[in-house]
C-alpha positions as CSV (number, residue, x, y, z in Angstrom):
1,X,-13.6,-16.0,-7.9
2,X,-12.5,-19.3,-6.9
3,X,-14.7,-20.8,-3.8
4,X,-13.2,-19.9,-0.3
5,X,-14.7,-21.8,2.3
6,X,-16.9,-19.4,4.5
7,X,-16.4,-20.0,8.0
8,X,-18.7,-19.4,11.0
9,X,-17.8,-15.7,11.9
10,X,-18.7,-16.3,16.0
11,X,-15.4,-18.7,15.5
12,X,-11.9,-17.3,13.8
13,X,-9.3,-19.8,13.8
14,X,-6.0,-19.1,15.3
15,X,-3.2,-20.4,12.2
16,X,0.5,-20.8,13.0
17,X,2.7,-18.4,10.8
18,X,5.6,-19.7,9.6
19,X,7.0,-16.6,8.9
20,X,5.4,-12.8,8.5
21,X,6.5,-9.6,6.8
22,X,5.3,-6.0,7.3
23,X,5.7,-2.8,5.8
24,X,4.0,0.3,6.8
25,X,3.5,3.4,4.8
26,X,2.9,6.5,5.4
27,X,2.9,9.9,3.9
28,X,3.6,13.9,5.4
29,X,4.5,17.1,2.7
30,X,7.5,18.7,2.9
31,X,8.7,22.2,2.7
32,X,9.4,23.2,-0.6
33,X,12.4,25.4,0.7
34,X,14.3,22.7,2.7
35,X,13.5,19.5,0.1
36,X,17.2,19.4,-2.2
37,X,18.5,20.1,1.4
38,X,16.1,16.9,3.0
39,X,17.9,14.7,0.1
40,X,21.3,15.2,1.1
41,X,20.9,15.2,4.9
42,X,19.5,11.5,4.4
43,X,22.9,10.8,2.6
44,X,24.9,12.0,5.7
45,X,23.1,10.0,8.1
46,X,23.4,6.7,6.0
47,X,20.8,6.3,3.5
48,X,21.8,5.3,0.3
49,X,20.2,6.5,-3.0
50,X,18.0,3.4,-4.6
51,X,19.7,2.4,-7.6
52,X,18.3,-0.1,-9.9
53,X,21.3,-0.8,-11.7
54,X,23.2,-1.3,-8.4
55,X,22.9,-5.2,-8.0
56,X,24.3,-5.3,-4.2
57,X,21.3,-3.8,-3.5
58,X,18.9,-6.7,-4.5
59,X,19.5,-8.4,-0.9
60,X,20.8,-5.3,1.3
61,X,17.7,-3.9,3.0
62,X,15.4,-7.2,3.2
63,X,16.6,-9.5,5.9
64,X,16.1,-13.0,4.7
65,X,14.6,-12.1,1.5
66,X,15.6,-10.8,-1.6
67,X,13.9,-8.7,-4.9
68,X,15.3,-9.3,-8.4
69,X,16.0,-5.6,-9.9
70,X,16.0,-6.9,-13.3
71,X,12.0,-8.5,-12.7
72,X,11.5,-4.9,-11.4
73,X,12.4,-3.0,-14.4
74,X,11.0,-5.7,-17.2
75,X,7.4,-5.2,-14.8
76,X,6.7,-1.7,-15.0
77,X,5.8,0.0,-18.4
78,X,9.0,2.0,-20.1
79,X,7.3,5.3,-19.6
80,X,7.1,4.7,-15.8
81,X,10.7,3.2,-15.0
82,X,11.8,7.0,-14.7
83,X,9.2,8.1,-12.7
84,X,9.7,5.3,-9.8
85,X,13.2,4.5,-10.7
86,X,15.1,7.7,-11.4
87,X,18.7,7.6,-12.7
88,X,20.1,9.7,-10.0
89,X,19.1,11.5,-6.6
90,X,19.1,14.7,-8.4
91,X,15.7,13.2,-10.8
92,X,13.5,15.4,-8.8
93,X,10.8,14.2,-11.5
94,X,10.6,10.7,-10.2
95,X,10.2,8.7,-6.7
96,X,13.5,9.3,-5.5
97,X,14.1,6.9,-2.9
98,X,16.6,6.6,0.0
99,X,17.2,3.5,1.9
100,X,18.7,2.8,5.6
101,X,19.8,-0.8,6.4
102,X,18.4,-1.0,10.0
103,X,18.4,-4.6,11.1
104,X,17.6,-3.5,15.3
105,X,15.5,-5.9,17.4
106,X,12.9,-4.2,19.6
107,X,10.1,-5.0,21.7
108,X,6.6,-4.2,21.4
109,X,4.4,-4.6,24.7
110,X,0.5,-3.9,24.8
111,X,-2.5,-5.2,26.6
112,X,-2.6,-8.8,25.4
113,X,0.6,-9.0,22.9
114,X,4.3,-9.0,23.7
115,X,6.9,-9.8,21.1
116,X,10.1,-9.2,19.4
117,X,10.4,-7.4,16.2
118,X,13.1,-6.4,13.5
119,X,13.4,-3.4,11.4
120,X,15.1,-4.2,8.3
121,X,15.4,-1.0,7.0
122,X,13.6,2.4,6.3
123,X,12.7,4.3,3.1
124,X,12.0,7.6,2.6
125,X,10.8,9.1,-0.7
126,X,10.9,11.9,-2.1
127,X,8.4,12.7,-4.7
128,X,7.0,15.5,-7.2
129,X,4.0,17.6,-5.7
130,X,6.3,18.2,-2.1
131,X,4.7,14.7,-1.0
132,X,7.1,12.5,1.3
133,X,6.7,8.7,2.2
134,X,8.2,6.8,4.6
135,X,8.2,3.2,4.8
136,X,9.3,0.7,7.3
137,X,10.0,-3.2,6.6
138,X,10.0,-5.0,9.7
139,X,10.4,-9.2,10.3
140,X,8.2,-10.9,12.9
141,X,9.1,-14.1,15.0
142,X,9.0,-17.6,13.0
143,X,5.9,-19.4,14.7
144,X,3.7,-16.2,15.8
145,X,0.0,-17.2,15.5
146,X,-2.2,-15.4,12.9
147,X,-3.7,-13.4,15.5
148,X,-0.8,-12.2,17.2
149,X,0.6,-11.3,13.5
150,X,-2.7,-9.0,12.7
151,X,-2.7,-7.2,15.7
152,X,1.1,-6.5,16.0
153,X,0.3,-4.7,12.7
154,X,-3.4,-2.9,13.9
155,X,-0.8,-1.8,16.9
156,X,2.2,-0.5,15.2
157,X,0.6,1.2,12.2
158,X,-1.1,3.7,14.7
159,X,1.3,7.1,15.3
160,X,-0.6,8.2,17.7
161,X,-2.8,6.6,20.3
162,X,-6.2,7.5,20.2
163,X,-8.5,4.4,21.8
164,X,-7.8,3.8,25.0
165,X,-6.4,0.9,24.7
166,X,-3.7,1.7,22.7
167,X,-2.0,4.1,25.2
168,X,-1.1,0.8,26.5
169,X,1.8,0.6,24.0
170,X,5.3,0.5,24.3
171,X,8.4,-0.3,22.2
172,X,11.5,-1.1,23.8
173,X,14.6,-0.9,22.5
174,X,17.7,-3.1,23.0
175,X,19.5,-0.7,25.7
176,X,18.1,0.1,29.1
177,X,16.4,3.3,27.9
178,X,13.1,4.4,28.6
179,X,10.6,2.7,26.2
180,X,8.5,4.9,24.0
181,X,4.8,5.2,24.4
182,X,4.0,5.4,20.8
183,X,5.2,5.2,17.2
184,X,5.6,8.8,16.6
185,X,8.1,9.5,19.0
186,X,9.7,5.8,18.5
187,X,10.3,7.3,14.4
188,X,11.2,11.0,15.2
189,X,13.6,9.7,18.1
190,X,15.1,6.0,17.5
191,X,14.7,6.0,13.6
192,X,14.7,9.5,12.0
193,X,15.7,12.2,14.1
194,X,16.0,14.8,11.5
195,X,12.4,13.9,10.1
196,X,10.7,16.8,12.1
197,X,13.3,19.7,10.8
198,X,11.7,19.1,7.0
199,X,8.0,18.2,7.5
200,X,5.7,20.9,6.9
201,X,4.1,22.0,9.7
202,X,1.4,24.3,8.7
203,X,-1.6,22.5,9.6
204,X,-4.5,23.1,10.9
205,X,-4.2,19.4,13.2
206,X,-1.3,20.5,14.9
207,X,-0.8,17.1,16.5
208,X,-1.4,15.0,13.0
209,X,1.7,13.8,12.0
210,X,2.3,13.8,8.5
211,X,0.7,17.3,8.2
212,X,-1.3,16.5,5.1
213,X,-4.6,18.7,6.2
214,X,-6.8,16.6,3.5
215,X,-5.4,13.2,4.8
216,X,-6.4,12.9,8.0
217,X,-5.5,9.3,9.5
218,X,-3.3,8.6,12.1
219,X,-2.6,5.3,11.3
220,X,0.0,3.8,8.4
221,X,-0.6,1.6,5.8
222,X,0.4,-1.9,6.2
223,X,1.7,-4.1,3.0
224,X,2.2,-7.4,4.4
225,X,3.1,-11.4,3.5
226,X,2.2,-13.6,5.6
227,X,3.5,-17.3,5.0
228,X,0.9,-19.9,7.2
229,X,1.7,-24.0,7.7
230,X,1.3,-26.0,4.4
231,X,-1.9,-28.0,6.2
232,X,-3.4,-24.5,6.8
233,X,-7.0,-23.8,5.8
234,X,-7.0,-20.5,4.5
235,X,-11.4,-19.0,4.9
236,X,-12.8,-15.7,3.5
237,X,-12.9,-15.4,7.6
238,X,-8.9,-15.2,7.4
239,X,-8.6,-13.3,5.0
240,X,-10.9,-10.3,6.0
241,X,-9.5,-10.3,9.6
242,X,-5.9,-9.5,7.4
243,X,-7.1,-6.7,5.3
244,X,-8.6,-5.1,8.4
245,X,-6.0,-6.2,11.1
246,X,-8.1,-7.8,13.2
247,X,-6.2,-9.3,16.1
248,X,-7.4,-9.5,19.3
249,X,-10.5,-8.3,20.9
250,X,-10.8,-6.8,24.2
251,X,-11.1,-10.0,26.2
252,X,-8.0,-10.8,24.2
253,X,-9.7,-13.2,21.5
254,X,-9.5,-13.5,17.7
255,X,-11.1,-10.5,16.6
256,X,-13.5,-10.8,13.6
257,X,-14.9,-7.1,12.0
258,X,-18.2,-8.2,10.9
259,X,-20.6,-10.6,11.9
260,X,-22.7,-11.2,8.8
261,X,-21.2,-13.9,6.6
262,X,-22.7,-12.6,3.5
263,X,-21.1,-9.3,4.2
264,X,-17.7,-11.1,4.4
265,X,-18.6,-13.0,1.4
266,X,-19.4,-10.0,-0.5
267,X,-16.6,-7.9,0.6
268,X,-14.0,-11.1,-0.7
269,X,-15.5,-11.2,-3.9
270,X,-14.8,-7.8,-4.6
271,X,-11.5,-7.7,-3.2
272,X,-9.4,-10.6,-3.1
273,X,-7.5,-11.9,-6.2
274,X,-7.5,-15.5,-5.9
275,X,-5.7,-16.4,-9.6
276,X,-3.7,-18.9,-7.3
277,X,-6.3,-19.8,-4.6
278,X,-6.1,-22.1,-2.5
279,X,-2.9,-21.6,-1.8
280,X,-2.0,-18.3,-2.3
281,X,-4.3,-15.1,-1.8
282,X,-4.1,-11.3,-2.0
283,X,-6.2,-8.4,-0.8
284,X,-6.8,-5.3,-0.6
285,X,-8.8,-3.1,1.4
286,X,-8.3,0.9,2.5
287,X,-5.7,0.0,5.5
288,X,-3.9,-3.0,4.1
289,X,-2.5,-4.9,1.1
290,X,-1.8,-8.9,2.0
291,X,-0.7,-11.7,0.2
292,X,-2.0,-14.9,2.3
293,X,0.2,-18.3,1.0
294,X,1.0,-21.5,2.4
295,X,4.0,-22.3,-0.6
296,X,7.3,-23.0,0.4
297,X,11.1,-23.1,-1.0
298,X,11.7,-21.2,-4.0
299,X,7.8,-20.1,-4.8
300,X,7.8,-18.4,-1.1
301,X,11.0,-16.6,-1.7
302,X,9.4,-15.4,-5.2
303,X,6.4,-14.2,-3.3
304,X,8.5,-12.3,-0.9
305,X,10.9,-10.6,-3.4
306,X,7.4,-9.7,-5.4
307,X,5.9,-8.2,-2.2
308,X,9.0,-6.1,-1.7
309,X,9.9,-5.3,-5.2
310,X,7.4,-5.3,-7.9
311,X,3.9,-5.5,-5.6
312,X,5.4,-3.0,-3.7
313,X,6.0,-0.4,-6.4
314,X,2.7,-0.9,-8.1
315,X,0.8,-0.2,-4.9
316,X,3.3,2.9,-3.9
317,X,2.9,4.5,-7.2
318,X,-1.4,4.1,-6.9
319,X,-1.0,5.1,-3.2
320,X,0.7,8.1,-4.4
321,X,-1.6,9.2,-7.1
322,X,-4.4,8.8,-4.3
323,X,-2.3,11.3,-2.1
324,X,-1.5,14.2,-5.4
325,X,-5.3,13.6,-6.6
326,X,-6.4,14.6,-2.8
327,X,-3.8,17.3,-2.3
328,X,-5.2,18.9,-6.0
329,X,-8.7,18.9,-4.9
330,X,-7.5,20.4,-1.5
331,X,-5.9,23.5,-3.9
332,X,-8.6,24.0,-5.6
333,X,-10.7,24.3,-2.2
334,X,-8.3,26.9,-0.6
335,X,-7.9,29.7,-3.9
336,X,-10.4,32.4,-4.2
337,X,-10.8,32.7,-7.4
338,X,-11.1,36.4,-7.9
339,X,-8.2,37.2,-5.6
340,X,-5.9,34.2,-5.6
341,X,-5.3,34.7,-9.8
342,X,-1.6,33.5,-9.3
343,X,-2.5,30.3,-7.2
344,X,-5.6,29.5,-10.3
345,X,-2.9,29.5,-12.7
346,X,-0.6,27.6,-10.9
347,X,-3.0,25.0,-10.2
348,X,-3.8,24.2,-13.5
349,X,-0.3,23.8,-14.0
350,X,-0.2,21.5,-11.5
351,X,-2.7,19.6,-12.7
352,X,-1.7,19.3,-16.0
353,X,1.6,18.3,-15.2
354,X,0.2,15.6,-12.9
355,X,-2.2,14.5,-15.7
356,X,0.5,14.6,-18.6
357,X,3.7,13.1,-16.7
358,X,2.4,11.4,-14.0
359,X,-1.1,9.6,-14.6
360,X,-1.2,6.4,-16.2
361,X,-3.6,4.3,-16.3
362,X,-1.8,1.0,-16.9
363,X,1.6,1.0,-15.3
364,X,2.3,-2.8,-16.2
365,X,1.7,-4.9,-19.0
366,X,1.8,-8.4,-17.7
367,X,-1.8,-10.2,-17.0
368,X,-1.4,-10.6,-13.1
369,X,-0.2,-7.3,-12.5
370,X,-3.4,-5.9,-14.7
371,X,-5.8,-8.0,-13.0
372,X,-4.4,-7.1,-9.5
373,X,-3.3,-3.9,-9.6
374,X,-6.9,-3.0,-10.8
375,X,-8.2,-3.9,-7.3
376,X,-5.8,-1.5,-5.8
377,X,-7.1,1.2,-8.5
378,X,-10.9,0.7,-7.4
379,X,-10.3,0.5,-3.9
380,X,-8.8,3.5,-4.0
381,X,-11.0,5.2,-5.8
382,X,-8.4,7.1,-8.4
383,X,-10.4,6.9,-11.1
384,X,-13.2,9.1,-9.3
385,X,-10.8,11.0,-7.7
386,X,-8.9,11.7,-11.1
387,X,-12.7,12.8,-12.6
388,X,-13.2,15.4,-10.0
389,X,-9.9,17.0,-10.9
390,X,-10.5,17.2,-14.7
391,X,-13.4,18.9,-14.0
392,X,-11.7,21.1,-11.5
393,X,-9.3,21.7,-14.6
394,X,-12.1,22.6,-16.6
395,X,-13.9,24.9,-14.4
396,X,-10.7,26.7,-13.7
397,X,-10.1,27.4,-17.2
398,X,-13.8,28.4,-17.7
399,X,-13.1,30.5,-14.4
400,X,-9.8,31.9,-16.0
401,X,-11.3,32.9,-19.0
402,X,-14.0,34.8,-17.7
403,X,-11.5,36.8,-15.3
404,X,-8.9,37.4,-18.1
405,X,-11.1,38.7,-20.5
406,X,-13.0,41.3,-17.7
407,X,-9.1,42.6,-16.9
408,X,-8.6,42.9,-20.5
409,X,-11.8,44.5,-21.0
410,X,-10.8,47.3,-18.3
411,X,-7.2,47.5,-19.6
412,X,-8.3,48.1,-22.9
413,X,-10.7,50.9,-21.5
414,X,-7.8,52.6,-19.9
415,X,-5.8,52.8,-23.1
416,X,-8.9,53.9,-24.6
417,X,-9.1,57.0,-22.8
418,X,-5.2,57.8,-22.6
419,X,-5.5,56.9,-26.8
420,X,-8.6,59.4,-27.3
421,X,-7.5,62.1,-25.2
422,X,-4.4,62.2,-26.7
423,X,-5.7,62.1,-30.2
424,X,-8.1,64.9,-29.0
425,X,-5.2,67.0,-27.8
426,X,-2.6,66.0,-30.3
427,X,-0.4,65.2,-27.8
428,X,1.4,68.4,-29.3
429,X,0.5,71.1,-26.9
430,X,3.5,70.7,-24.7
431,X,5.5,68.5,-26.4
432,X,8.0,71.4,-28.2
433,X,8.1,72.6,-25.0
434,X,9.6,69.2,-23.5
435,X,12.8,69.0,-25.9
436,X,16.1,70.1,-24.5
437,X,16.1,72.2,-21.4
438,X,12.3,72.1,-19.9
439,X,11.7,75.6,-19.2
440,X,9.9,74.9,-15.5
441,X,8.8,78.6,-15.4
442,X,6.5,78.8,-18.1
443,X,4.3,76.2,-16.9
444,X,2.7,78.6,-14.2
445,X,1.5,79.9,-17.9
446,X,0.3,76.8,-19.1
447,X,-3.6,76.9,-19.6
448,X,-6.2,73.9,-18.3
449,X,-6.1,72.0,-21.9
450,X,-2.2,72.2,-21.5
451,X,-2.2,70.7,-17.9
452,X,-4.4,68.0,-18.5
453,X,-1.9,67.2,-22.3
454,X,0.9,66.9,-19.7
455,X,-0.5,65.0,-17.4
456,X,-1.8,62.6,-19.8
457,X,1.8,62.3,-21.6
458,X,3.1,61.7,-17.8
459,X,0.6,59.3,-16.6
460,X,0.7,57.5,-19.7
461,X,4.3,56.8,-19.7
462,X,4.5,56.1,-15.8
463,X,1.3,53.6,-16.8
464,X,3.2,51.8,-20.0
465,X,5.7,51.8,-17.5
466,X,4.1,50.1,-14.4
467,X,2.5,47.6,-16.5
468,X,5.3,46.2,-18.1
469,X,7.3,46.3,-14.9
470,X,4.1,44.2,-13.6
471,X,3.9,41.8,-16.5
472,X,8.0,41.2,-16.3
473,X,7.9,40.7,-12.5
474,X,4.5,38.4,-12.4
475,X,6.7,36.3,-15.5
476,X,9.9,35.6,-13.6
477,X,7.8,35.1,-10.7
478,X,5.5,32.1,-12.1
479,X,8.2,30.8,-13.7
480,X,10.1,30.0,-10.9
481,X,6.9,29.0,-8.2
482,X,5.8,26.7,-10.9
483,X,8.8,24.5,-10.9
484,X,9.1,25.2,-7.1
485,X,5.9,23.9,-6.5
486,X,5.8,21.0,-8.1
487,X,9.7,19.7,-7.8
């Protein structure tokens, strides 16, 4: 990578934004009964359906900036344009997305940082897998130092305070109501108030938020661009401080998180893309995804529209592979294989849907987008966590083979013995005696070897009879919990 200067870590500068934008993700599941229902409550309380051939849309739900639709849909390969740009809100094989123009000013207060803030709008997406994300854009003051930029986002990304010194928080809003005392209850009650009544609450974290048992972080994740003074000198120091959100400290100084330079050093190397260095910078790291620049005029607005538009839909899609790869694994931890025979097979549907519709590898073909997005792919680890579930594919099949062929093994016993003890007893014993009017009072005559030739011409029918009542019922049933599942 192109040389960044180093910096002394003991000494982070404090650069002059010129302007800052934040999003923060985060995902929760949703109940598979209440999702079709989900879609069209958003449309009744203002969200629109995201439409990329709706052109009024390309500088509705951005403040300032703007995203070019048609550089959206030449980015992405043509097999993926479905999947994160469905047709209609009815696609429930794609990223459905629904949008709600905000533009509110609020007030954050904590320990050492006070400031106004603007939510541009909210998305919520609706995806395959009963996976739900919600993403919020919001615009920070013009002139905010570095600093005070880094930890508004370290404070707002957290949903629920858990260091002491975030119970400090509060978010006012522009009447003379109570603040709230964290994000949660700002969402559920200022933003989303419906939210609650669709996410799934079985969990065994009953206070975690997005009720996600094997994704257990409080805090959102922040996809930012950040535009510093054209003098600025942008330092591997800068840049790691973004990626982690290190504001302030708690005497209220630059925070730095790490010491060791060659640490720093190292951890840049493998995670900043730098094609356009020294002006312009992005990384990546498990909480964040910055772009860094000091352009101006038409190359900044560029930036921005990328960060909200094709940047933003490269990371989503990776973020949301993380989350189905995770939840899969999770599955396969819960089902006893022995018992749970249903669930197996409906897992390895579920994976091989996932693996066959939704899992590619390269989602762009353009050189930037390769080289970055492939950042995004190590960091979060999809490639190992996409191993882990073909193997869980494999062993389930393995698993399911073993199983199926012991059931057929005792079914065919069962027939065995109906088959040989009716070709013993030539299933003719009492059979004459069955046509027309059964004559009930000669079967207090009937001798053992008769008994046991009706009981076996009973038995077997009520058997034949159970078992394809069984096999019809278990059908309709998968049939229907596989879609249901997934969509």
């Amino acid at each position: 990578m192109a040389e960044i200067e180093k910096g002394n870590p003991e000494m982070a500068q404090d650069l002059t934004t010129r302007k800052a934008n934040l999003q923060f993700v985060f995902p929760f599941l949703l109940q598979e009964e209440k999702i079709e229902g989900f879609a069209e409550k958003l449309l009744e309380k203002g969200f629109v359906f995201f439409d990329l051939e709706n052109m009024e849309q390309e500088n509705r739900f951005y403040g300032s900036d703007s995203v070019s639709h048609r550089s959206m849909e030449k980015y992405f390969m043509p097999n993926i344009e479905p999947i994160v740009f469905p047709a209609t809100y009815k696609k429930r094989e794609g990223l459905r997305r629904f949008t709600k123009k905000i533009n509110q000013k609020f007030t954050l207060s904590s320990t050492f940082l006070t400031t106004d803030f603007t939510i541009d709008s909210f998305d919520i997406f609706i995806c395959p897998f009963h996976i739900g994300l919600m993403n919020i854009r919001v615009t920070l003051p013009k002139g905010m130092d570095y600093s005070a930029v880094l930890a508004f986002g370290d404070i707002f990304r957290v949903l629920e305070p858990i260091a002491q010194d975030e119970e400090s928080t509060k978010i006012f809003c522009s009447d003379d109501s109570a603040p709230y005392t964290n994000v949660k209850k700002f969402i559920f009650n200022e933003l989303l108030t419906v939210l609650k009544d669709y996410i799934e609450s079985e969990s065994s974290h009953e206070t975690y938020f997005g009720s996600l048992p094997f994704f257990v972080d409080e805090r959102m994740y922040v996809i930012g661009h950040i535009v510093l003074e054209e003098d600025s000198n942008i330092r591997e120091i800068d840049l790691y401080r973004a990626v982690g959100m290190n504001g302030y400290d708690s005497e209220g100084l630059p925070f730095i998180g790490a010491k060791n330079p060659d640490y720093i050093k190292r951890y840049c190397q493998e995670n900043v893309y730098d094609r356009w260095g020294d002006e312009t910078y992005y990384i990546v790291g498990d909480d964040a995804f910055i772009c860094v620049t000091k352009v101006r005029d038409e190359l900044e607005q560029q930036l921005a529209g990328q960060m909200y538009g094709e940047h933003f839909y490269s990371l989503l899609l990776f973020y949301y592979y993380k989350i189905v790869l995770l939840e899969l694994t999770h599955e396969n931890s819960q089902i006893n294989i022995e018992k749970d025979q249903s669930d197996t097979e409906l897992l390895i549907v579920m994976i091989t849907e996932f693996s066959a519709k939704y899992y590619f590898p390269q989602i762009n073909s353009t050189s930037t987008g390769q080289e970055l997005f492939e950042l995004i792919r190590k960091n979060f680890k999809i490639e190992d966590l996409y191993r882990d579930v073909k193997e869980t594919l494999s062993d389930l099949y393995q698993n399911q083979d073993k199983l199926s062929g012991k059931r057929s093994s005792y079914l065919l016993e069962i027939l065995t013995i109906y088959s040989t003890i009716s070709g013993i007893f030539g299933m003719n014993l009492v059979t004459d005696q069955l046509k027309g009017d059964i004559p009930w009072s000669k079967m207090s005559q009937f001798s053992i070897y008769e008994f046991v030739a009706l009981f076996v011409t009973i038995s077997g029918v009520a058997v034949s009879l159970s078992l394809g009542f069984v096999f019809v019922r278990s059908w309709l049933k998968e049939r229907h919990s596989r879609r249901k599942r997934i969509y």
